[in-house]
C-alpha positions as CSV (number, residue, x, y, z in Angstrom):
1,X,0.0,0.0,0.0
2,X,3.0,2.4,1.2
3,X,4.7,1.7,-2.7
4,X,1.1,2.1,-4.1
5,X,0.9,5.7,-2.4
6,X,4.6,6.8,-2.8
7,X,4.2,5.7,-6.7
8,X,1.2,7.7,-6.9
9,X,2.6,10.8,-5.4
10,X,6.2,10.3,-7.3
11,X,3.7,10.8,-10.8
12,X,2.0,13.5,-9.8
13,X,5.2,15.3,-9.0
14,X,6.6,13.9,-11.9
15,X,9.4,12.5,-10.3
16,X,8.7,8.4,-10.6
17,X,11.7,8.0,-13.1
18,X,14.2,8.9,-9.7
19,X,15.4,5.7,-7.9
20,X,12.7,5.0,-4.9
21,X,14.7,6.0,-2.4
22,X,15.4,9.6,-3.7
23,X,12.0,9.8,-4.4
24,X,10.5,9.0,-0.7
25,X,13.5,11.8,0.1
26,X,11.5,14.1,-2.1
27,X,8.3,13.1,-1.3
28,X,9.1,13.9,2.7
29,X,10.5,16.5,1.8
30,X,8.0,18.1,0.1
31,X,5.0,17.4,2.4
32,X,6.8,19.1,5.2
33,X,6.9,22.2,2.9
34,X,3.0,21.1,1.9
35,X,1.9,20.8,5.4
36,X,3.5,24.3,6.2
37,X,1.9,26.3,3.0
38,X,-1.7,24.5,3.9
39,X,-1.2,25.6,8.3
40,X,-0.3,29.2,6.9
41,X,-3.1,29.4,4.3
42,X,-5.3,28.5,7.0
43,X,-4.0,30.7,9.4
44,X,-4.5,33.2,7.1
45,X,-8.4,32.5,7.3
46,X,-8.3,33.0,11.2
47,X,-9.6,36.1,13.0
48,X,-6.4,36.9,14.7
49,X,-8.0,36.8,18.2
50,X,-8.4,32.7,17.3
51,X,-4.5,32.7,16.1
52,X,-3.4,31.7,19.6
53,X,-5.7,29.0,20.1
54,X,-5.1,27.4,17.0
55,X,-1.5,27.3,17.7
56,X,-2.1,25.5,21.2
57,X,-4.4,23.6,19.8
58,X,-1.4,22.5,16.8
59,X,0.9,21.9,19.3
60,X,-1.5,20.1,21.7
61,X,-1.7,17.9,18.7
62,X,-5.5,16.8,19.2
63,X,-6.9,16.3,15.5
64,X,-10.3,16.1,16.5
65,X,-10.4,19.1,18.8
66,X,-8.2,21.1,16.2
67,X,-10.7,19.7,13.0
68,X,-13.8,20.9,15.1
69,X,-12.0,24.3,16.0
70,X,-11.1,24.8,12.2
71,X,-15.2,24.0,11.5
72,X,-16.3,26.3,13.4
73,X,-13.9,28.9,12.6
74,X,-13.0,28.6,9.5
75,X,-15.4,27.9,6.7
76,X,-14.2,25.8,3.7
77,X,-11.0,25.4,5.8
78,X,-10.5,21.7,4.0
79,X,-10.3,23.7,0.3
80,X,-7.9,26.1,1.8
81,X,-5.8,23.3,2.5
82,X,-6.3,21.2,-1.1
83,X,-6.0,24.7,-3.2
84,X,-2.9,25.2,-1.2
85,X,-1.0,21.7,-1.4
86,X,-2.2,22.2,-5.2
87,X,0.0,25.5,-5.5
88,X,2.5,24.0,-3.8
89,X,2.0,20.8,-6.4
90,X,2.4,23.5,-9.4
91,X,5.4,25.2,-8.0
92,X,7.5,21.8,-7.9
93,X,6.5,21.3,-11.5
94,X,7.3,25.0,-12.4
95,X,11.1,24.3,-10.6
96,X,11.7,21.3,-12.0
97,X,10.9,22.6,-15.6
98,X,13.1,25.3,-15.2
């Protein structure tokens, strides 16, 4: 399943003719930099009185209290995150065209 999903990823990053081992150092490497662009594109969304109690909430690291924080205070907040991993998707492409 792991090589089903990292396969998967490596094409959509067109990356998949790298040997597998360079490729899961890409692919962690670019989901830390996902995961960063998604929590800062959400952030964004936040009143900024609700900034602080996201951030405990992150570091408290509670999914279920965070996911129910970010439905009540953030509408759409799951698009946010997809639209930004896209961008971040796009701007891989765009430097590795280059």
């Amino acid at each position: 399943m792991q090589d089903e999903l990292t396969a998967l990823i490596a094409a959509d990053l067109g990356i998949n003719d790298l040997p597998l081992e360079e490729q899961q150092a890409l692919i962690a490497s670019f989901g830390g930099v996902a995961l960063k662009a998604a929590t800062l594109a959400v952030v964004e969304k936040l009143a900024e009185d609700k900034r602080d109690e996201f951030a405990k909430l992150a570091e408290s690291g509670d999914a279920a209290a965070l996911k129910a924080f970010l439905d009540r205070e953030v509408s759409g907040h799951e698009d946010v995150v997809k639209e930004a991993v896209a961008e971040e998707v796009k701007r891989f492409k765009d430097f590795q065209a280059a």
